[in-house]
MARLO-537341 format. One record per residue (C-alpha): residue number from 1; residue in one letter; y negated, x negated, z negated. Coordinates in Angstrom, 1 decimal, decimal comma. Layout:
BEGIN
NUM/A/Y/X/Z $
...
***
This chain:
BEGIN
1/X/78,0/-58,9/36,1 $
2/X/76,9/-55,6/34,3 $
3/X/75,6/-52,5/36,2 $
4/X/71,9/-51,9/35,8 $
5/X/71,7/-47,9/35,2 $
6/X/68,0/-46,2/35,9 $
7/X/68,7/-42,7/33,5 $
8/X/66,0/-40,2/33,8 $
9/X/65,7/-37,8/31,2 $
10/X/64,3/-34,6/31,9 $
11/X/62,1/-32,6/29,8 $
12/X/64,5/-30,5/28,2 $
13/X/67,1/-33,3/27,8 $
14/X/65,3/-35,0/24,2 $
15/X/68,9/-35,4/22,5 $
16/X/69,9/-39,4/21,6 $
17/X/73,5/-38,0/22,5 $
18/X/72,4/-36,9/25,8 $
19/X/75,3/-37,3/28,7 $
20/X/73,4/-39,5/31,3 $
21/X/72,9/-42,0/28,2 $
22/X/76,4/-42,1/27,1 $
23/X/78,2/-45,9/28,3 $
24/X/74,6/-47,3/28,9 $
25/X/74,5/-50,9/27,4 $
26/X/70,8/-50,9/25,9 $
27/X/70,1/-54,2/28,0 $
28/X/70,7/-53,3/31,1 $
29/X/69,0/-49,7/31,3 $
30/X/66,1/-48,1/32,1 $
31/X/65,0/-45,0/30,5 $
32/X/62,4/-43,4/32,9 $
33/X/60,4/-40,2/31,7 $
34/X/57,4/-38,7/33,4 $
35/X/55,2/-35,8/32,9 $
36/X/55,1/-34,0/36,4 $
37/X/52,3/-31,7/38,2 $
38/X/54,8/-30,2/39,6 $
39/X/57,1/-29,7/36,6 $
40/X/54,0/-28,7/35,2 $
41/X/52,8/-25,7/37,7 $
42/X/55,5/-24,4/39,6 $
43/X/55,4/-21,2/37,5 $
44/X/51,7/-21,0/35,5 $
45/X/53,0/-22,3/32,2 $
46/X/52,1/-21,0/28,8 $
47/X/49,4/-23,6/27,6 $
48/X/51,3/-23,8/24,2 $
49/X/54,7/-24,4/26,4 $
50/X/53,3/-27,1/28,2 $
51/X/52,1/-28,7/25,0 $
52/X/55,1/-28,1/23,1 $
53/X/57,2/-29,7/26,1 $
54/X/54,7/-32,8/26,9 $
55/X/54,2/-33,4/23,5 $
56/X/58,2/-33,3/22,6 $
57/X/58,7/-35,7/25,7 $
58/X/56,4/-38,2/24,0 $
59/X/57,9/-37,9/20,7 $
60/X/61,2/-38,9/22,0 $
61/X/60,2/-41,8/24,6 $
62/X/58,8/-43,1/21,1 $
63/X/61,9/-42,6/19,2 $
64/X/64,1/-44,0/22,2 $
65/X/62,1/-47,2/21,9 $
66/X/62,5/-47,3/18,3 $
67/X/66,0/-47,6/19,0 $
68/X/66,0/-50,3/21,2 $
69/X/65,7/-48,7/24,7 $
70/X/63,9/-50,1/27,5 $
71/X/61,5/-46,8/28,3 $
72/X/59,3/-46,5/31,2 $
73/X/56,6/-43,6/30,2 $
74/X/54,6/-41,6/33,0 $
75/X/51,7/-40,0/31,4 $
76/X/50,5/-36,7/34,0 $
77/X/46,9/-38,4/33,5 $
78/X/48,4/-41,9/33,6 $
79/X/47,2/-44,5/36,2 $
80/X/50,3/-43,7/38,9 $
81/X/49,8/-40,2/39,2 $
82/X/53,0/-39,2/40,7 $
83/X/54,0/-36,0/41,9 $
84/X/57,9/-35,6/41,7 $
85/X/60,7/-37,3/40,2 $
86/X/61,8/-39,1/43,5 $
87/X/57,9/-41,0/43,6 $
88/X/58,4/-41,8/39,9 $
89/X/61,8/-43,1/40,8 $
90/X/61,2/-45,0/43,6 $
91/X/58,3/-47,2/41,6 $
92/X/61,0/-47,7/38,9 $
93/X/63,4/-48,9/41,2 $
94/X/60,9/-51,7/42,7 $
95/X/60,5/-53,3/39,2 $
96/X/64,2/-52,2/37,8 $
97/X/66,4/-52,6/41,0 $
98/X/69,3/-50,6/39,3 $
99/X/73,0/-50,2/40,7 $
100/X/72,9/-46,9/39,7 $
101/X/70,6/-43,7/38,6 $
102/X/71,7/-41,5/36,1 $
103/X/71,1/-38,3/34,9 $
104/X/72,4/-35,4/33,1 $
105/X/72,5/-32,0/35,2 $
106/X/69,7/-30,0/35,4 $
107/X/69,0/-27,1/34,1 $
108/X/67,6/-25,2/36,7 $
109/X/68,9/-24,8/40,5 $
110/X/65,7/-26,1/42,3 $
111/X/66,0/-29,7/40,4 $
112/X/69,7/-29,7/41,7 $
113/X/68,3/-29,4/44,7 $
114/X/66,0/-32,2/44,2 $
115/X/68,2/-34,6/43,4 $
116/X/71,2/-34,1/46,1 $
117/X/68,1/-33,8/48,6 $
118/X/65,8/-36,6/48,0 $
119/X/67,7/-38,9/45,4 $
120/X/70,3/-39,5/47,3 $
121/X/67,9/-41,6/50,1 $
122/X/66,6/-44,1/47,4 $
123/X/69,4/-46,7/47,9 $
124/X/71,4/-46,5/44,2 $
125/X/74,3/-44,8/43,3 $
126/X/73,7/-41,4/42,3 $
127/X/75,6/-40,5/38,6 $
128/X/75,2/-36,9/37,6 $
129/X/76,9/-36,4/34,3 $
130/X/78,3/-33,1/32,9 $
131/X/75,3/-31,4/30,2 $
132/X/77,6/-31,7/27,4 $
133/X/75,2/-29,8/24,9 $
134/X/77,3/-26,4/26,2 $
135/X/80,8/-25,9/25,0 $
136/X/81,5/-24,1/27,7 $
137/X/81,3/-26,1/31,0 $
138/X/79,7/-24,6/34,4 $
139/X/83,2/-25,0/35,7 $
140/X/84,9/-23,5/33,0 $
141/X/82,7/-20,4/32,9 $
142/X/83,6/-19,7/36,8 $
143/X/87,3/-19,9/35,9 $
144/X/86,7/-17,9/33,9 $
145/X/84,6/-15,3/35,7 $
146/X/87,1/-15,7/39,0 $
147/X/88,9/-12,6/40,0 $
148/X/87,7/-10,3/36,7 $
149/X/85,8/-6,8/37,6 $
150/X/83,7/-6,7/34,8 $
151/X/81,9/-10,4/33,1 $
152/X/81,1/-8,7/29,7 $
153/X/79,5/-10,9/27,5 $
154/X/81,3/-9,7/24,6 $
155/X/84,5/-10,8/26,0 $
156/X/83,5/-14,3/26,9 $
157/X/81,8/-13,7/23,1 $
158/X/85,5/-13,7/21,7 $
159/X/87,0/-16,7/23,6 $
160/X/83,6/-18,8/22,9 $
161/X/84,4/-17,2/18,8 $
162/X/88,4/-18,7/19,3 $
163/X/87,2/-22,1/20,9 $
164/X/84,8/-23,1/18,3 $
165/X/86,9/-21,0/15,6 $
166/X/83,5/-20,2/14,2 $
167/X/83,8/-17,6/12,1 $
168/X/87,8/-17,2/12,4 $
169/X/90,3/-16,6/10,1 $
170/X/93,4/-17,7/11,8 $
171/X/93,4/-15,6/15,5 $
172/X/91,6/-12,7/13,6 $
173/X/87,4/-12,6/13,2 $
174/X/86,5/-12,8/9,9 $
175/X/85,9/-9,4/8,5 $
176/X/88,1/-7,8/11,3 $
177/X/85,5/-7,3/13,3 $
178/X/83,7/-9,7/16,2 $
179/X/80,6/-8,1/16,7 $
180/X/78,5/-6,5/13,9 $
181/X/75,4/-5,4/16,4 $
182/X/75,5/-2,0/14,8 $
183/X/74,7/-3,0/11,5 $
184/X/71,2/-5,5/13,1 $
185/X/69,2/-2,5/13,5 $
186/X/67,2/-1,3/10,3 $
187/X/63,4/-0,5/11,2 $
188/X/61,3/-2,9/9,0 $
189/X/60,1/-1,2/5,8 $
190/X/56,5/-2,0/4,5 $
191/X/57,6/-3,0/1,1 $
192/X/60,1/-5,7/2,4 $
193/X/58,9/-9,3/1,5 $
194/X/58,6/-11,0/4,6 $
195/X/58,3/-15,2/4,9 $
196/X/56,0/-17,1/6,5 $
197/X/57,0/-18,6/9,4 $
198/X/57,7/-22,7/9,0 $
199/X/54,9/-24,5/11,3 $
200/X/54,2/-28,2/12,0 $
201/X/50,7/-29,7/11,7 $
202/X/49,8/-31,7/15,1 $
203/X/49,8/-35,4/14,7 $
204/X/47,8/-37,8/17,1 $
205/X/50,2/-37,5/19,6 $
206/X/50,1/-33,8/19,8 $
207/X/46,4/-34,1/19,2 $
208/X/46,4/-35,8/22,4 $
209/X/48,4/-33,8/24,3 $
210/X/45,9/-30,4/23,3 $
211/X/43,0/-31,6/24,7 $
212/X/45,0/-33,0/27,7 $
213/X/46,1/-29,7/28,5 $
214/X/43,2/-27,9/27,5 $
215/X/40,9/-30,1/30,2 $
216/X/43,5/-30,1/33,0 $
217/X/45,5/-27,0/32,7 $
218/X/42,3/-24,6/31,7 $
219/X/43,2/-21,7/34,3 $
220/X/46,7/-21,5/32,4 $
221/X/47,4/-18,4/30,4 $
222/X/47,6/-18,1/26,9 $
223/X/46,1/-19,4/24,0 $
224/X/46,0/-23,6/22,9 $
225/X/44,7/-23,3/19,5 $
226/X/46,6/-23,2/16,1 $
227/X/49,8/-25,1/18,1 $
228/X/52,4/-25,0/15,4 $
229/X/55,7/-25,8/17,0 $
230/X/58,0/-28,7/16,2 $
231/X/57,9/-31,3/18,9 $
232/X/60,3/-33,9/16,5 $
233/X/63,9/-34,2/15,8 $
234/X/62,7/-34,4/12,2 $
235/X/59,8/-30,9/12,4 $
236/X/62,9/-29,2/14,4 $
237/X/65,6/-29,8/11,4 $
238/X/62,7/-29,0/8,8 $
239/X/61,9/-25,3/11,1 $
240/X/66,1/-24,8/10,7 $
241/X/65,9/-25,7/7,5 $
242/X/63,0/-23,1/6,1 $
243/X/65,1/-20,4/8,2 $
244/X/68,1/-20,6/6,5 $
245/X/66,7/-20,7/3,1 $
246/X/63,7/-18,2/3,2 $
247/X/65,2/-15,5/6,4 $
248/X/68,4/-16,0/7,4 $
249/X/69,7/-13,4/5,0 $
250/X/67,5/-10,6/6,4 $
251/X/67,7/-11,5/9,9 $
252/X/70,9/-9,8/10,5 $
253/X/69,8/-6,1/8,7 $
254/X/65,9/-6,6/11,0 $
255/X/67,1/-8,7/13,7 $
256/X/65,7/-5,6/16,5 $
257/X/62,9/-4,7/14,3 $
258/X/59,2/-4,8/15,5 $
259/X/56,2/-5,3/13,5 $
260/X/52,5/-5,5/14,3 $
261/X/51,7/-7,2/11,1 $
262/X/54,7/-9,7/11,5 $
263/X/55,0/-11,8/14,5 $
264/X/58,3/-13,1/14,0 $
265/X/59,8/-11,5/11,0 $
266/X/63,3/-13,1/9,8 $
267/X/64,0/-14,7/13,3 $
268/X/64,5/-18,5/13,1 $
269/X/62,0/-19,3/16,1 $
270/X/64,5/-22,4/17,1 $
271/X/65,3/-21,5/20,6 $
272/X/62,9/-24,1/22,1 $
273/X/63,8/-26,8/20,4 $
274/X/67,7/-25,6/20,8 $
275/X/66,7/-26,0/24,6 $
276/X/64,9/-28,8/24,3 $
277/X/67,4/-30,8/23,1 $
278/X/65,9/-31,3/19,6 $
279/X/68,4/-29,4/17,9 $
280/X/72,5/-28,9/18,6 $
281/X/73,2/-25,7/19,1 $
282/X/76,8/-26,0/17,9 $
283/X/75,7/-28,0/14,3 $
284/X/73,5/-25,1/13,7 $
285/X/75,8/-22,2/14,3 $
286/X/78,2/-24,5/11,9 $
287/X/75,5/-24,8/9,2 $
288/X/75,1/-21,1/9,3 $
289/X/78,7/-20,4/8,8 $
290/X/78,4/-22,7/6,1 $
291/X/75,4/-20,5/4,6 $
292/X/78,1/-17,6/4,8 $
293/X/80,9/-19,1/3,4 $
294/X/78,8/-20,3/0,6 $
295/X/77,7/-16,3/-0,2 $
296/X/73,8/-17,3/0,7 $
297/X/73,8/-15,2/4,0 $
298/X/75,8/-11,9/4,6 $
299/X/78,0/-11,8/7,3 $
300/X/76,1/-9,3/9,6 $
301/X/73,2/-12,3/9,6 $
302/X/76,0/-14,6/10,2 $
303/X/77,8/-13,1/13,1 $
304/X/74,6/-12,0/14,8 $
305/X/73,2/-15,8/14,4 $
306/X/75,7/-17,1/16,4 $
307/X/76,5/-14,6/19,2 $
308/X/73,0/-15,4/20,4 $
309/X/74,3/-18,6/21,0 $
310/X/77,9/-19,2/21,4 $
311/X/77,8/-15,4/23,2 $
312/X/74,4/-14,6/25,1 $
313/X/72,7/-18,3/25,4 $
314/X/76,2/-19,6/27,1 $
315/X/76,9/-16,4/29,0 $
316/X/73,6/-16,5/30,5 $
317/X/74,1/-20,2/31,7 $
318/X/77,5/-19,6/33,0 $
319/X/76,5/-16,9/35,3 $
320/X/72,8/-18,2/36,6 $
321/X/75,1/-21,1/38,1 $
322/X/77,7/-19,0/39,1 $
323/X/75,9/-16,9/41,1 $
324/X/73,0/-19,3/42,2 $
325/X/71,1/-19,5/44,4 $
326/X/71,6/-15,6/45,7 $
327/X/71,2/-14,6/42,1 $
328/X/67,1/-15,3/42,2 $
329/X/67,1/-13,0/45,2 $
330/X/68,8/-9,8/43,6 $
331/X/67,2/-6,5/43,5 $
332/X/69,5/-3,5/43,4 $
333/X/67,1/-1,2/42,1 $
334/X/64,7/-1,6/45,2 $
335/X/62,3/-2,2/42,9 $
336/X/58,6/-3,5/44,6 $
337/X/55,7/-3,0/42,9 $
338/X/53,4/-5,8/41,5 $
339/X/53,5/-7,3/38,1 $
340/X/50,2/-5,2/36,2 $
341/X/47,7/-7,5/35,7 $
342/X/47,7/-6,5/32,0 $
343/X/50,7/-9,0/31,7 $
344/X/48,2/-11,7/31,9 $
345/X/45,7/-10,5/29,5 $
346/X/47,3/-8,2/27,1 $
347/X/44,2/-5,6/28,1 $
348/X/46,1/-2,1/27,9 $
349/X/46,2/0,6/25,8 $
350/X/50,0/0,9/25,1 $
351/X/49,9/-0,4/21,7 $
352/X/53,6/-1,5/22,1 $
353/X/52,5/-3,5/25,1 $
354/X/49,3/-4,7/23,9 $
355/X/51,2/-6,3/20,3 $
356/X/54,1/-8,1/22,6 $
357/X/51,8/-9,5/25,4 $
358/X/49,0/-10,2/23,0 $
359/X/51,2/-12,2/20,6 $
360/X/53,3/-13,8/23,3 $
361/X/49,6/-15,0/24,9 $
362/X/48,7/-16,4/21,3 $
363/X/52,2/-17,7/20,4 $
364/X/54,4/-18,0/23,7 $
365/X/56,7/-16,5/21,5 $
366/X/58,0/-12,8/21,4 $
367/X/61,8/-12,2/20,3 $
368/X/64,7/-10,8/22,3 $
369/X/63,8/-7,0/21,4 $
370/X/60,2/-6,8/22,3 $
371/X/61,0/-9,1/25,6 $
372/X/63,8/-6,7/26,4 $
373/X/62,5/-3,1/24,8 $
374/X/58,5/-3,3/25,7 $
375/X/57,6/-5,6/28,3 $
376/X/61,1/-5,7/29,9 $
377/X/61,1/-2,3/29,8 $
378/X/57,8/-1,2/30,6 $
379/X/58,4/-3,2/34,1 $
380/X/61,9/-1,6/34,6 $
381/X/60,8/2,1/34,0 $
382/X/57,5/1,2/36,5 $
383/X/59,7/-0,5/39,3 $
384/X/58,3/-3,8/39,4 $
385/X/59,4/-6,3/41,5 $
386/X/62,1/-8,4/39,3 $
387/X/61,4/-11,3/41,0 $
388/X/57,5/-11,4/39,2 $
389/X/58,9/-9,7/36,4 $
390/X/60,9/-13,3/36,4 $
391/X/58,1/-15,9/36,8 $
392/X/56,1/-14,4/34,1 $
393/X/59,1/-14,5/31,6 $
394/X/59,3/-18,3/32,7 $
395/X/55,8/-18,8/32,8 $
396/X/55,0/-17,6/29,2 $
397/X/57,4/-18,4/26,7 $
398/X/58,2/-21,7/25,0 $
399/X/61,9/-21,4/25,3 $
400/X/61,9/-20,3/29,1 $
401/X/64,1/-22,6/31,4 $
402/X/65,2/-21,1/34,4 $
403/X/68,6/-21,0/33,6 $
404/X/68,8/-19,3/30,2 $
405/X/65,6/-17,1/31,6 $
406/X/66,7/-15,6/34,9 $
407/X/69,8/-14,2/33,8 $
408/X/67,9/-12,5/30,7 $
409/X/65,6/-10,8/33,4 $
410/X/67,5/-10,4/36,6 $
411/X/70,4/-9,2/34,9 $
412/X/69,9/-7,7/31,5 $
413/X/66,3/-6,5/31,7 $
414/X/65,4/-5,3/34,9 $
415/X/69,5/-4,6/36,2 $
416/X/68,6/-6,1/39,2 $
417/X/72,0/-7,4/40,1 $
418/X/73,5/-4,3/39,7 $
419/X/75,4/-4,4/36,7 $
420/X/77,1/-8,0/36,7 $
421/X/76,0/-9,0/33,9 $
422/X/74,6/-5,7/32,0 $
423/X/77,0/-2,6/32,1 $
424/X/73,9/0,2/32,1 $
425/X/70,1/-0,4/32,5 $
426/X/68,3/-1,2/29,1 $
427/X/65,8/1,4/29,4 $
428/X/64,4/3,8/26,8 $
429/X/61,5/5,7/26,2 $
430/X/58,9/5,8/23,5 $
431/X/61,5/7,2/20,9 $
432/X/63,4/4,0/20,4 $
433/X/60,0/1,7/19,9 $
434/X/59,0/4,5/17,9 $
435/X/62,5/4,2/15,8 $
436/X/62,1/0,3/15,6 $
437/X/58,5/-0,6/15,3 $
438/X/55,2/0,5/13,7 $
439/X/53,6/0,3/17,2 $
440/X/53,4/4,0/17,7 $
441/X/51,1/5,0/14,9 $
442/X/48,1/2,6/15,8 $
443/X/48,7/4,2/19,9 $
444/X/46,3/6,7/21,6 $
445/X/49,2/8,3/23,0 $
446/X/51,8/10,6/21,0 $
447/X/55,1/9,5/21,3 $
448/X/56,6/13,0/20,6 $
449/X/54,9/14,2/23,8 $
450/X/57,1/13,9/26,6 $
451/X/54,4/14,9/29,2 $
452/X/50,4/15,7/29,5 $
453/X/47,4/13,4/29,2 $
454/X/48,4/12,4/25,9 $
455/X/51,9/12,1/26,1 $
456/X/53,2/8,7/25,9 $
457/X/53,8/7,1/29,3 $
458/X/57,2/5,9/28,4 $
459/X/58,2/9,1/27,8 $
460/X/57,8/10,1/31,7 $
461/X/58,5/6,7/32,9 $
462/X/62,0/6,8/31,4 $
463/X/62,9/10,3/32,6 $
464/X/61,2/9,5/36,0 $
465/X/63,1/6,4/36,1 $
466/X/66,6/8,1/36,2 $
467/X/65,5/10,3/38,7 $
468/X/64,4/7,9/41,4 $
469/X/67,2/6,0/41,0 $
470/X/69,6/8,7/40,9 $
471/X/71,6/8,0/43,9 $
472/X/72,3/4,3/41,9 $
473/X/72,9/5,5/38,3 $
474/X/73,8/8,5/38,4 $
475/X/77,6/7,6/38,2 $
476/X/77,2/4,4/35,2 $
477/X/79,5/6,3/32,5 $
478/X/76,9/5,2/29,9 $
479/X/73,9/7,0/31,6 $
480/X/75,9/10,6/31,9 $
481/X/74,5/11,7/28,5 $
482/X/70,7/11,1/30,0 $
483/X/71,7/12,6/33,0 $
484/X/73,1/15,3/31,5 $
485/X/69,8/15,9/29,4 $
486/X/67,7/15,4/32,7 $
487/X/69,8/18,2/34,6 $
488/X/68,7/20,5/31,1 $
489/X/65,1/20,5/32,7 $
490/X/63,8/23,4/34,5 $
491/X/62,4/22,5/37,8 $
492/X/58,6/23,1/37,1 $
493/X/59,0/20,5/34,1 $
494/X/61,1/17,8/35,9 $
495/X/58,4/18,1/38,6 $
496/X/55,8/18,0/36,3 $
497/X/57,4/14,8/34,2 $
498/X/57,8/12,8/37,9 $
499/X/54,7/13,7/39,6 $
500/X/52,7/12,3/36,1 $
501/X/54,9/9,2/36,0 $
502/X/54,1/8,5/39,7 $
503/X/50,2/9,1/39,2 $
504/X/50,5/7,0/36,1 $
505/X/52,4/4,2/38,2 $
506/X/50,3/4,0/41,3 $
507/X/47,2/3,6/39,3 $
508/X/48,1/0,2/37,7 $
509/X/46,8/-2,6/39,0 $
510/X/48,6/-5,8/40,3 $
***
């Protein structure tokens, strides 16, 4: 007699190929899928994430039945109204009494948790299969990572370049060279034609989802209207599709470039669908080799496409469940001071910060450089607590899942483990956003001051920065030049510079 299988799909599992599926004979299997408070509100969500995510979860319980698959749906304003996964399970199992319960490993420690806790009660065999999305496996990575001083990304980068053979010719990178970061950093010019981005008209599902969210989730930050994301296979494909045609050529040349005018420039915007499960990350990195090979996309667009996924977006994975569940804790900087409330609002007059936080409360959606270089960096050079520097990363953006987030913000943009994953701090001061944005020249402050009442605060922050944590960074090889410049100051201005940052710092407000 066959073996009945319950498989839940999470909400960032929406692949047909998805591991906990694989081996499941249609007619003995339930699919179950529910929209959870507590998914819903254990950070305070993005409005547009949670309709991106709810709606995207609909979508593919339709498409799953339109294939044949028995799907039980849980609505969040449905008739049950359960809480967790283990209530939603336990009802399924009392009409479905299934041999097993499947389910392809989470992405994020506390559902792990979860299901070795309180699935393990409910009587069924508990099968958790591989995520088989990665090419790199969470086993794999921590072979890798066992016994080496140093996990630089750009090594793991080259192995990740030799597995895939992406971009190879023979043993050797094509070009010669495996990382072209140095040639992704042109400053937009106002003459450049810029594409609009692709965007997905709501359909009645979605329709149904905005005012859903809007009535029950109305304390949530961020904007509902104008919701333009892809929640489809088919909207995800046609989103890839407009990238490669209209900006993958320039994303390589303005791939760190910042632009109030343009909200996401030449950057493909695919990361939550990626995520989601609505695109393969591997197929896409392959069809932009493909763009490459066929002379539509220079290689410097090519190269950089891809190491943000075969280099940073596995990295990132491979260390959050290395180093979990300590790694959530980890603050070597001693850094404690609360999250400005300006994160929330985007009510500040730092015109850098005011254009990131504004547009990622209209769009959840800000890319790498203004997440790392303004908001990540404002919060670093302040000495906020990484820990609420965290939950708002994973609270606001579309493509946030703790796994991919967390590492991104622990490690890389606030250096609170130390170095593990990030080999200096990414801070700068108002020079660099100067150099890479037009955010400056609409500012009340002057970013060529480097102290007084109209300097710009990022100026003192940064140097202010490497003083207080001297005794940490002094001796990071790549901070001896800053040092070096710092230890240039007379007295009377380094005094001067710290005492302004420190006013400046304990006057914003939590």
């Amino acid at each position: 007699m066959a073996r009945k299988h319950l498989v839940v799909i999470l909400g960032d599992q929406l692949s047909r190929t998805i591991s906990s599926l694989k081996g499941c004979n249609k007619h003995d299997t339930l699919v179950l899928m529910a929209e959870l408070p507590e998914e819903a509100s254990y950070v305070w969500h993005h409005k547009k994430k949670l309709i991106f995510i709810f709606s995207a979860m609909r979508h593919f319980a339709e498409e799953l039945r339109g294939d044949g698959w028995n799907v039980s749906y849980h609505r969040i304003d449905g008739e049950h109204g359960f809480k967790s996964f283990t209530d939603a399970i336990e009802a399924a199992l009392q009409k479905f009494p299934a041999d097993t319960i499947r389910v392809t490993h989470p992405g994020e420690w506390r559902l792990k948790r979860q299901i070795e806790d309180d699935w393990t009660g409910l009587g069924p065999e508990i099968d958790v299969k591989e995520d088989d999305r990665f090419i790199v496996s969470r086993s794999e990575f921590c072979d890798w990572a066992k016994g080496r001083k140093l996990l630089r990304m750009e090594d793991f980068y080259r192995e990740a370049r030799k597995r895939t053979g992406l971009l190879m010719d023979g043993k050797k990178p094509v070009g010669g060279t495996w990382n072209l970061d140095t040639e992704n950093r042109k400053s937009l010019d106002g003459d450049l034609f810029v594409p609009k981005p692709w965007r997905q008209k709501p359909d009645k599902i979605t329709d149904e989802v905005i005012a859903l969210v809007v009535e029950r989730f109305a304390d949530h930050p961020g904007s509902s209207g104008g919701f333009h994301f892809a929640v489809t296979r088919d909207g995800a494909e046609a989103a890839f599709k407009h990238f490669t045609e209209n900006a993958l050529p320039s994303f390589g040349d303005y791939q760190d470039a910042m632009s109030s005018g343009h909200k996401f420039l030449y950057h493909a915007v695919i990361s939550p669908y990626i995520n989601v499960g609505l695109l393969d990350p591997l197929d896409v990195c392959r069809r932009v080799e493909t763009e490459y090979e066929k002379g539509r996309a220079p290689l410097n667009a090519a190269e950089g496409f891809i190491r943000q996924i075969i280099g940073w977006r596995e990295y990132v994975r491979g260390v959050y469940w290395c180093f979990m569940p300590d790694y959530a804790d980890r603050n070597a900087l001693d850094a404690s001071r609360p999250l400005p409330g300006f994160y929330w609002t985007g009510e500040t007059d730092l015109n850098c910060l005011k254009h990131a936080i504004g547009q990622t409360l209209e769009e959840a959606y800000a890319h790498h450089i203004q997440r790392l270089m303004v908001t990540g960096n404002f919060a670093l050079l302040a000495g906020v607590d990484p820990v609420q520097v965290h939950e708002w990363y994973l609270a606001v953006y579309a493509d946030a899942f703790e796994w991919v987030e967390m590492p991104n913000t622990i490690g890389m943009s606030q250096f609170a483990d130390g170095g593990l994953l990030g080999s200096k701090p990414y801070a700068c001061s108002g020079n660099y956003i100067n150099k890479m944005s037009d955010y400056c020249g609409g500012c009340r402050y002057d970013v060529k001051k480097r102290s007084g009442e109209d300097a710009c605060p990022l100026n003192y922050l940064y140097w202010d920065f490497l003083e207080r944590n001297r005794e940490k960074l002094e001796d990071n090889q790549r901070l001896r030049f800053a040092y070096a410049n710092l230890d240039k100051m007379d007295a009377e201005t380094r005094n001067a510079i710290v005492s302004q940052a420190r006013s400046f710092i304990d006057k914003l407000d939590g």
